[in-house]
C-alpha positions in Angstrom: -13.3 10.1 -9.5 -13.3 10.6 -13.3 -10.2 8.4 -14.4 -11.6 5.1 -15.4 -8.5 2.7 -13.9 -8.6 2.5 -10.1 -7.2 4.6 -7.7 -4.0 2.2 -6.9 -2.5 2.7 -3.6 0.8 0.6 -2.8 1.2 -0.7 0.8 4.3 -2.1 1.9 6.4 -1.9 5.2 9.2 -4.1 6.5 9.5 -7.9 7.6 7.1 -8.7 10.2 5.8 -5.1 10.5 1.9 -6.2 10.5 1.2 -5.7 6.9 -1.4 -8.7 7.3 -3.5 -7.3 10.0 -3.4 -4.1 8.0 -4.6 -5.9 4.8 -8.1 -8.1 7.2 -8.7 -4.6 8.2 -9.3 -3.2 4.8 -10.9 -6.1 3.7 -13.4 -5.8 6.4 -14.1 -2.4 5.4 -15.0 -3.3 2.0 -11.2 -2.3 0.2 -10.2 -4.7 -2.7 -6.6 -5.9 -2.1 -4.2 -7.4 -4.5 -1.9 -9.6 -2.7 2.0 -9.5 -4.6 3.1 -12.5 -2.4 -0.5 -14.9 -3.2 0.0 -14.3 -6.6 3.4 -15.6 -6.4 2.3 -18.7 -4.5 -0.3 -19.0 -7.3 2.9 -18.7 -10.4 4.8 -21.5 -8.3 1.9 -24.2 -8.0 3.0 -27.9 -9.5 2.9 -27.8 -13.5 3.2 -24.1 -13.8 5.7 -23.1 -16.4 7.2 -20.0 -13.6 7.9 -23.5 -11.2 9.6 -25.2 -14.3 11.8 -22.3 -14.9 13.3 -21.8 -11.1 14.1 -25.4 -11.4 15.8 -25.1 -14.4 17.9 -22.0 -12.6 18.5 -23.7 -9.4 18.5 -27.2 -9.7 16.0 -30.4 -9.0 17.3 -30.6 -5.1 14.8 -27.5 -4.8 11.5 -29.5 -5.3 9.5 -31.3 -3.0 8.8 -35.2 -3.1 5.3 -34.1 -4.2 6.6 -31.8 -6.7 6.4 -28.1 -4.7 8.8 -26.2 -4.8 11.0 -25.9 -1.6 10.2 -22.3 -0.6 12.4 -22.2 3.0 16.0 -24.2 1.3 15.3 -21.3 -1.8 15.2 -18.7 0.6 18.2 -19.5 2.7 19.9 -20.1 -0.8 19.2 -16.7 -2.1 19.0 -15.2 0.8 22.9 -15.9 1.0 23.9 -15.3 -2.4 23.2 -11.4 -3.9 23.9 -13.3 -7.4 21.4 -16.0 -7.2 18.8 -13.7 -5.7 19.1 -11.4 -9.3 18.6 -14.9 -10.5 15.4 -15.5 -9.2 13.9 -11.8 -9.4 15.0 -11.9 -13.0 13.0 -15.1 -13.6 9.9 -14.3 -11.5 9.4 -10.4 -11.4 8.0 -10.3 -15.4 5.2 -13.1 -14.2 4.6 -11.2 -11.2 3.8 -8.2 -12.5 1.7 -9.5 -15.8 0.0 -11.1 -12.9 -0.7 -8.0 -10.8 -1.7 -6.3 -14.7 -4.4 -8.3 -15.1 -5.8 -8.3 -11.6 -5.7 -4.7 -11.8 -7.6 -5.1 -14.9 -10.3 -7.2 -13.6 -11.1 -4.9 -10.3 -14.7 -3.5 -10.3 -13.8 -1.4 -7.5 -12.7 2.7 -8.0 -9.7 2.0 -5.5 -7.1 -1.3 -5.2 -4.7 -1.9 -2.9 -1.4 -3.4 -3.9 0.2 -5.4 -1.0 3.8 -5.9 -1.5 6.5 -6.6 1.1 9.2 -5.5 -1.3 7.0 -2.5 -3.1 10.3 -0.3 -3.1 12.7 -2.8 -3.6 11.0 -4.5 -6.6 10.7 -1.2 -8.7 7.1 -2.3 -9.8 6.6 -0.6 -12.9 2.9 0.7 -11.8 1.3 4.1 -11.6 0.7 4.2 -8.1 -1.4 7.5 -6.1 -0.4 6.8 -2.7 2.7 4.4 -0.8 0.9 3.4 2.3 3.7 1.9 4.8 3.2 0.2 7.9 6.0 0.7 10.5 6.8 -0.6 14.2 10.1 0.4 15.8 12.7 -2.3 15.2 12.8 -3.0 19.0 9.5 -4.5 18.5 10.2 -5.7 14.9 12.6 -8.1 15.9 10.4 -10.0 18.7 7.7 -10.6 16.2 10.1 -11.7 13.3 11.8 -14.2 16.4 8.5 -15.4 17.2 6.9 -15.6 14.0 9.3 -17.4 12.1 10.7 -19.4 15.1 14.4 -17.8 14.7 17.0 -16.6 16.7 17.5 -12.7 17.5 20.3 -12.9 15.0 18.7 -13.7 12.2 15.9 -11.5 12.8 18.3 -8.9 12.5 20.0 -10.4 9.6 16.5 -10.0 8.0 15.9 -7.0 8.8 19.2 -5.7 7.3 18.6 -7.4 4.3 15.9 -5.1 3.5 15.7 -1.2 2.4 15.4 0.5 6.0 12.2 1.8 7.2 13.0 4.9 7.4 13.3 5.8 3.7 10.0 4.2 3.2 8.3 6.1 5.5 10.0 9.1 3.9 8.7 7.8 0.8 5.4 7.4 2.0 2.0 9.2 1.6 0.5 8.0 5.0 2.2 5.8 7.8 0.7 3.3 9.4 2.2 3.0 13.2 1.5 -0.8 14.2 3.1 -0.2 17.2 0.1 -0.7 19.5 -3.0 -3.5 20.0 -4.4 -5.0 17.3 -7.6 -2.8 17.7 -6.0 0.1 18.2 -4.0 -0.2 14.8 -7.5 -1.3 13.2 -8.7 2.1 14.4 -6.0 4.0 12.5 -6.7 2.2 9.6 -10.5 2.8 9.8 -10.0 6.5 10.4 -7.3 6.7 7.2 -9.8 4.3 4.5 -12.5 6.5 5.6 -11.1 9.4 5.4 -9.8 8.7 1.4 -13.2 7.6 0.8 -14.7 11.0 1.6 -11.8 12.6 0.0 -12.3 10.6 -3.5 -15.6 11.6 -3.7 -15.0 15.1 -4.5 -11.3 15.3 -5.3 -9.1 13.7 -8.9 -5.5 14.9 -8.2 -4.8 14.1 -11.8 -7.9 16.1 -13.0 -9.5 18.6 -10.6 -6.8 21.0 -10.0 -7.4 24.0 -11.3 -5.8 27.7 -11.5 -7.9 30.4 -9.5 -6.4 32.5 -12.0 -7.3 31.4 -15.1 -9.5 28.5 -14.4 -6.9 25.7 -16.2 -7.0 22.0 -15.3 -4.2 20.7 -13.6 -2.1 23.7 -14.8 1.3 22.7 -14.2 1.3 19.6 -13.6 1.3 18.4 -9.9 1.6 15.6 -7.7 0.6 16.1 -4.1 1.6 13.5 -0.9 -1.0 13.9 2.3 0.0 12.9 5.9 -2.4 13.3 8.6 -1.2 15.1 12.0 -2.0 15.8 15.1 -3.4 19.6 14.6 -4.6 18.7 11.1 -3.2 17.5 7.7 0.2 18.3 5.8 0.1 18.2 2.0 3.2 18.5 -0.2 2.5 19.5 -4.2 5.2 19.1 -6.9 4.8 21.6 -10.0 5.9 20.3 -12.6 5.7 22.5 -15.7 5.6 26.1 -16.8 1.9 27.5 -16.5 1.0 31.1 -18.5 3.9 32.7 -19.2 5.1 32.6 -16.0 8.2 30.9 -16.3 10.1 28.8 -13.6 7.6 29.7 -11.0 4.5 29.0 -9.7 2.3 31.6 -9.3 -0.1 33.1 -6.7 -3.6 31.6 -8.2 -2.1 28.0 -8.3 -0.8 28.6 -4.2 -4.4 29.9 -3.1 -5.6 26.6 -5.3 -3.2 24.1 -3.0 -4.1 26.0 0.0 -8.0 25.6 -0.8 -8.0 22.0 -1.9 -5.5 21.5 1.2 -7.8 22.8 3.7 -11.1 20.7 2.0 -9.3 18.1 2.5 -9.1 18.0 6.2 -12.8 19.2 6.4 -13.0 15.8 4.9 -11.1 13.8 6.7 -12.8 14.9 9.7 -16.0 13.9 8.8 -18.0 17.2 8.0 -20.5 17.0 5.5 -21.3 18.6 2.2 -19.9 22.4 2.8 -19.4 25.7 1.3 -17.1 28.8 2.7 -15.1 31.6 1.6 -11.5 31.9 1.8 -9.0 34.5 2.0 -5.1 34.8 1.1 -2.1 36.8 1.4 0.5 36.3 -1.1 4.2 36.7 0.1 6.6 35.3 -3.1 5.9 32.9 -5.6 6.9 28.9 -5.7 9.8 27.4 -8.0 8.6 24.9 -10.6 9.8 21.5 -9.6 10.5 22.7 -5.6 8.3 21.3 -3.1 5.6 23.4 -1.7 4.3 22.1 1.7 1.1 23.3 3.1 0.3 22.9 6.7 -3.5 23.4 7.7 -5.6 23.1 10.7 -8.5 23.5 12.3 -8.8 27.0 14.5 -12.4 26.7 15.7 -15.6 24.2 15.1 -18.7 24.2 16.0 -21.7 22.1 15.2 -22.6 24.4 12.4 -19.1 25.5 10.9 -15.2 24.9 10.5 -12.8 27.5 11.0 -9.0 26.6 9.7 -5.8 28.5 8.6 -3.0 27.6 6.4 0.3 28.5 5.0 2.7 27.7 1.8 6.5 27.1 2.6 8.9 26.1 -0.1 12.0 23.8 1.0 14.0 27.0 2.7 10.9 26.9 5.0 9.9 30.3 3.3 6.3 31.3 3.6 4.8 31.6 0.3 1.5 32.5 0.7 -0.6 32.2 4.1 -4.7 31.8 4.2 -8.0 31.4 6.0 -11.5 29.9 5.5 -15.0 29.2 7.3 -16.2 26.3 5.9 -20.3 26.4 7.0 -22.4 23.0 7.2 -25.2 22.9 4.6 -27.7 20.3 3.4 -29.5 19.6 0.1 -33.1 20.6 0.1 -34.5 19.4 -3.9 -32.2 20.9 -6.4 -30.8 23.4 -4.0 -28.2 24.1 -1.2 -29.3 25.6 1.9 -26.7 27.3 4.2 -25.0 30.5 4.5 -21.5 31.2 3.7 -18.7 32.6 6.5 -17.3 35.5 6.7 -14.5 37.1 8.5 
């Protein structure tokens, strides 16, 4: 990566949706996690100015004997009153996020997880690459809430409400974590999507290392790309963002073949292949619209030991195809200063 601040990935889900687990896993693998709700915890301790001010708000009645503030009677409190909720965020968000500033700050490592049970609700004012979101269906939501917090199927559900619905995070999203199964199994997605970024960072800066076929420009008009993993291979979406070389309101052939390329790398990637090289080939159809969505699909046709076939295709939000392509990716290894391998053809 060349940006010197980490690559910041939010993770979030709803109540009782596994976000822990998620969070040991990625721990275990060596990810540095920033915790939103142990920082909070931290703000509140006895003699800390952010305690001092929520007593001031609320009242004396929420502090402990031994000076603590009564987390569960502030909950119920707010919980019941829109009004005093705005209280509290008003009075605790600033901490919270000077907080989460200066952890970021302090992080050696080239990628930090932020782990936030309100990420979407809180409108964190952070520059995040990736939403990560961890979803169960809310079947299995609400026995977990009931058992874990000892309350009755009604107030799970109350809970539950209460927050923005899963559904529009996971539209938000950039990958979805389904915690629907065993705690391995979940463990395993997890493994399979850390590892996969971690191959993917090593080549790839999505602020930095686009580039036009065409003319060979950086980041040429601007994009910001969302990834999801599938079944038959991985799903990227690219937002252009500004004009590029004259060609105005739309995005032009060189930058399509670029998102199909990088696309396509991607999976090879994610799938574990090693240092490659290839040749690809594309057939243009009609151009993009600056500040549409281009979605590209790819997937793996054939493999072999020695070599990656895939295909892939452009479609802007009619479900248009824009520009369609192929590759042979080939397996090669570093002998000295040079690659040894030989490239595909078609």
């Amino acid at each position: 990566m060349s940006n010197s601040q980490p690559y910041l990935i939010g993770l979030t889900g709803g109540i009782a949706s596994g976000k822990g687990l998620v969070c040991r896993v990625l721990e275990n693998l060596g990810a540095e996690i920033i915790d939103a709700d142990e920082l909070y915890q931290s703000l509140i301790k006895p003699g800390n100015s952010l305690l001092a001010e929520i007593i001031r708000e609320f009242g004396p009645e929420y502090l402990r004997p031994d000076g603590s503030l009564n987390k569960k009677a502030l909950g119920e409190l707010v919980f019941n009153d829109p009004e005093k909720m705005k209280a509290l965020n008003r009075i605790t968000h600033p901490a919270i996020i000077d907080s989460i500033r200066e952890q970021i700050s302090r992080v050696k490592s080239p990628i930090v997880f932020l782990a936030a049970p309100l990420l979407f609700e809180s409108h964190l004012p952070l520059e995040f690459k990736e939403i990560w979101v961890v979803s169960i269906p809310e079947i299995l939501q609400i026995e977990r809430l009931m058992l874990r917090d000892q309350i009755s199927r009604e107030q799970a559900e109350k809970k539950i409400k209460s927050q923005m619905p899963i559904e529009e995070k996971v539209e938000s999203a950039n990958l979805v974590i389904d915690n629907s199964g065993t705690e391995p199994e979940t463990a395993e997605i997890v493994e399979k999507a850390f590892r996969a970024l971690l191959n993917w960072l090593k080549i790839f800066d999505f602020t930095d290392d686009n580039y036009c076929f065409a003319c060979g420009e950086l980041n040429p008009i601007g994009l910001k790309q969302r990834f999801e993993l599938t079944e038959k291979g991985i799903k990227s979406v690219f937002i252009p963002q500004r004009e590029h070389q004259g060609f105005k309101g739309v995005v032009h052939g060189g930058i399509i073949m670029t998102l199909l390329d990088e696309t396509m790398a991607n999976l090879v990637l994610a799938k574990g292949f090693p240092a490659l090289t290839g040749k690809l080939e594309c057939k243009f159809h009609r151009p993009g619209v600056i500040g549409e969505p281009i979605e590209i699909r790819a997937e793996i046709m054939r493999e072999t030991g020695k070599f990656m076939e895939m295909k892939a295709e452009a479609l802007n939000p009619q479900g248009e195809l824009l520009t369609e392509g192929k590759a042979i990716f080939v397996k090669i290894k570093a002998v000295g200063n040079f690659l040894e391998g030989q490239a595909g053809r078609f």
